[in-house]
C-alpha positions in Angstrom: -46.5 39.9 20.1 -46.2 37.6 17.4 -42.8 34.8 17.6 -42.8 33.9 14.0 -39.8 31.2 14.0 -39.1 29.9 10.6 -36.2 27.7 12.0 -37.3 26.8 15.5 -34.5 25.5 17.9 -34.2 21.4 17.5 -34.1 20.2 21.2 -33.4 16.2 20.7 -33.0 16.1 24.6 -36.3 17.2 25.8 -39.0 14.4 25.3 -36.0 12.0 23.6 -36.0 10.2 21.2 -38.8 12.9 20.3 -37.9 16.1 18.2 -38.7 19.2 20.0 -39.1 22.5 18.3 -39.1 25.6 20.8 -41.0 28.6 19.9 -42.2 30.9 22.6 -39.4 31.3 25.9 -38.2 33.5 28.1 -35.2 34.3 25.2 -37.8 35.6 22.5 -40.9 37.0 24.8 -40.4 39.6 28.6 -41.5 37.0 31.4 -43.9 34.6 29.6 -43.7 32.3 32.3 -43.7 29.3 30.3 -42.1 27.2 27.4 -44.2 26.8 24.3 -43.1 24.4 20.9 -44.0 21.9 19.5 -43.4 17.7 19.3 -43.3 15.8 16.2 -42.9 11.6 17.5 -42.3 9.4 14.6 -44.6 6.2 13.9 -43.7 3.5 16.0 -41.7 5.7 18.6 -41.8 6.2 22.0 -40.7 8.8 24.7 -38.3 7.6 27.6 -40.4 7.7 30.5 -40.2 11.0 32.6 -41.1 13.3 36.0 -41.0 16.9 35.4 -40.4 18.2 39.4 -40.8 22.4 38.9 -43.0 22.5 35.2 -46.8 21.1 34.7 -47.0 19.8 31.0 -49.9 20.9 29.0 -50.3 19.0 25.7 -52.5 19.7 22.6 -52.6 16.7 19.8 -52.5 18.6 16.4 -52.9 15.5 14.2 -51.7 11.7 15.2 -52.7 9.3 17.6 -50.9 7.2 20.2 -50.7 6.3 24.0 -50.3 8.5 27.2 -48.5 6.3 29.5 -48.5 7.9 33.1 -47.2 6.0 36.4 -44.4 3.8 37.1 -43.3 1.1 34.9 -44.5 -1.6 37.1 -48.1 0.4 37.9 -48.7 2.6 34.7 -52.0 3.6 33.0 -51.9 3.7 29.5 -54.5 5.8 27.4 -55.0 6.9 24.2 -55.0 10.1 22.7 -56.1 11.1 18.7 -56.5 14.8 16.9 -57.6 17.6 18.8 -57.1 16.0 22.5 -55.8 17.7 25.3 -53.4 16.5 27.5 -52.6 17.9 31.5 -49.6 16.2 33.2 -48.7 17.9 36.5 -45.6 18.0 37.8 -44.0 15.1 39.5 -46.4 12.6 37.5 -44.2 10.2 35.6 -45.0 9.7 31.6 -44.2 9.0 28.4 -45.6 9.4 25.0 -46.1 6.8 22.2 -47.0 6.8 18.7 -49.1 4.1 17.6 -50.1 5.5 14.4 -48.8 5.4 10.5 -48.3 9.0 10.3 -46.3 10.8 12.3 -47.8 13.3 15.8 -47.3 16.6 16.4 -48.4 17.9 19.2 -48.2 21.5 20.7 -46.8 21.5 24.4 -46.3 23.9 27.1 -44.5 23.5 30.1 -45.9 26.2 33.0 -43.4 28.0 35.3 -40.5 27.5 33.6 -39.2 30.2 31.0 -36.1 28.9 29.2 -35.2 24.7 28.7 -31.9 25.2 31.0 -34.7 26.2 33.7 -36.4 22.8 33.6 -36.2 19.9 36.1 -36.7 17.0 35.3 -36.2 13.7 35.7 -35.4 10.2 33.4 -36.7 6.9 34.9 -35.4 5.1 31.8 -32.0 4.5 30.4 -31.4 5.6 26.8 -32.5 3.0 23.7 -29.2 1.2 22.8 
């Protein structure tokens, strides 16, 4: 089955203040028992810091570079990432992404076990910017 979206759903809410683009879910594909799209993080910006309790995260960097920051604020482990990296955050593992770069990331994503954004459960462990 192919998903060809020309005008993929804009999801500021999902990875914010990162733009989300949704392409595979359980509203365009029978029981795909994921959520696929993609992230595009402009330079210099960062994810709020986040647990995901009942989706692992699997990441793939299609061109950009930054920081993986996983752990609590106080605790965290920060590595980089560049083109053509793979990322895995299980569930329940607090992170945030990070742009470090001049251009701007995008990176393909998919959350396992979840179907449809209204099914994922997660959680923020930072206030909103501002």
């Amino acid at each position: 089955m192919l998903v060809n979206v020309k005008k993929p759903l804009e999801e500021l809410n999902l990875l914010p203040p990162v733009l989300a683009e949704l392409g595979v879910t359980g509203d365009v594909a029978p029981a795909p028992g994921m959520m696929m799209g993609r992230f595009h993080i402009e330079p210099g910006m960062r994810s709020r810091s986040q647990f995901n309790i009942n989706a692992d995260l699997a990441l793939f960097v299609v061109q950009g570079s930054g920081k993986l920051i996983t752990g609590p604020g106080h605790d965290a482990d920060t590595d980089t990432f560049e083109d053509k990296d793979f990322i895995y955050v299980e569930r329940g593992e607090i992170f945030a992404l990070e742009n470090t770069a001049a251009e701007t990331a995008t990176i393909i994503f998919t959350y396992v076990g979840v179907e449809r954004l209204a099914d994922l459960n997660r959680t923020f462990v930072e206030k909103p910017p501002g």
